[in-house]
C-alpha positions, 0 to 999 in steps of 0.5 A, spaced: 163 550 199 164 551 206 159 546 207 162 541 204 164 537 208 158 536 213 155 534 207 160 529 205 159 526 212 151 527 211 152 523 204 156 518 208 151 516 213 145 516 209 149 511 204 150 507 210 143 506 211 142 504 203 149 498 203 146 495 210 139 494 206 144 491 200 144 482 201 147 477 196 142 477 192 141 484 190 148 484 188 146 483 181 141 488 180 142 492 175 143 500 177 140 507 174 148 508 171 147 503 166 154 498 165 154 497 173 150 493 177 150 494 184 156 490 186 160 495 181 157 501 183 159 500 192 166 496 190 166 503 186 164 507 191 168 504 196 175 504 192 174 512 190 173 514 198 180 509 199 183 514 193 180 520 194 182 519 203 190 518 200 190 523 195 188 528 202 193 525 206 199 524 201 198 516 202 198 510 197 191 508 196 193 500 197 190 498 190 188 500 184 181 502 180 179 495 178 181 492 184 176 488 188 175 492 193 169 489 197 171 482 198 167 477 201 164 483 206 161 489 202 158 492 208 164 491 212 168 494 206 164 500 205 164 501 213 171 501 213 172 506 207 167 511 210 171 512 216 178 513 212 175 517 207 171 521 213 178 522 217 181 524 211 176 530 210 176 532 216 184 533 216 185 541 219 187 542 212 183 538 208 180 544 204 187 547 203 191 542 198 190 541 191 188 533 190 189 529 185 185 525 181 183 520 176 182 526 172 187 531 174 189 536 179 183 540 183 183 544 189 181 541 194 174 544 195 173 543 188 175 536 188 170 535 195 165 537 191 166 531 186 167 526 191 160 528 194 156 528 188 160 520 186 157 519 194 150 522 193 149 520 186 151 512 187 148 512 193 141 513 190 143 508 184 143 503 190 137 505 193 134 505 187 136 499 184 134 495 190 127 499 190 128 503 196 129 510 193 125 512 200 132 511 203 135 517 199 137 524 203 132 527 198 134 534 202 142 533 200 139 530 194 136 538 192 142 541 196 147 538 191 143 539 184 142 547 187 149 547 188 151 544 180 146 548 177 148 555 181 156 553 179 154 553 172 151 546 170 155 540 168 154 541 160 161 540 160 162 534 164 157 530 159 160 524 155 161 517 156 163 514 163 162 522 166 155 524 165 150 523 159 144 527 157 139 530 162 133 526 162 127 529 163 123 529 170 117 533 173 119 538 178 115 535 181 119 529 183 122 528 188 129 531 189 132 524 188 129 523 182 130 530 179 138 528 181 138 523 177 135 525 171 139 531 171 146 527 171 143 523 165 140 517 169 133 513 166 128 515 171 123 509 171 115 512 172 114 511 179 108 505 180 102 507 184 
């Protein structure tokens, strides 16, 4: 767990790489999570870094979960998320509390450890659904499955709005792709 944070800031700077390639039109493409498309999943992405940076600094987030939070500007918005969650991670005692969440109260390293798989696992719907999986961090991509499998697996956490069944993908596909199966997502076959 002590890397945690460096890997939420690695996950943080490859999906910025991901929403600066995001346009209007790809908006509406359909995602790997399966009831949102892509403006669902960043305006996602983007309220849980506001909430997760409260939750640390004992804040009010400024909106609620349905809230828009990208407005007319997704990459601006996403921008702006990345530097509160990012500052609120790197609080000196950001791994000593206990945060709330939708879910219920998690020491923080635990609740770290969420907030990285929602960044990585989101950031690679995104750049799936626009067709540029090669933008994914497939080195955090491997580092984040090693860390689930080795804490036990999620079994547990599998059901509606959470994650689904593990979808099978050949160990050898890339370490994005075996991510996303793993968390339940449809893998398409890769085109030659």
């Amino acid at each position: 767990m002590e890397n945690v944070i460096g890997q939420i800031d690695r996950a943080l700077d490859a999906t910025s790489v991901i929403v600066a390639a995001l346009d209007e039109s790809s908006m509406a493409a359909p995602t790997p999570c399966r009831e949102w498309d892509v403006r669902a999943v960043l305006n996602h992405m983007v309220g849980n870094m506001h909430f997760f940076a409260a939750a640390l600094s004992g804040t009010d987030s400024g909106a609620d979960h349905e809230s828009d939070w990208l407005g007319g500007d997704p990459q601006g918005a996403y921008a702006a998320a990345a530097e509160v969650d990012r500052a609120a991670w790197h609080r000196p005692d950001a791994l000593d509390n206990t945060v709330q969440v939708s879910f219920g109260a998690l020491p923080a390293p635990m609740a770290a450890l969420v907030h990285l798989t929602e960044l990585v696992v989101h950031g690679v719907d995104l750049a799936v659904a626009v067709g540029k999986p090669e933008l994914a961090d497939d080195e955090l991509c491997g580092e984040l499955l090693a860390t689930m499998q080795a804490r036990g697996g999620i079994d547990k956490f599998r059901g509606p709005g959470v994650f689904d069944a593990e979808v099978a993908v050949g160990e050898g596909e890339p370490a994005h792709r075996r991510l996303l199966g793993y968390v339940g997502r449809e893998v398409l076959a890769r085109t030659p």
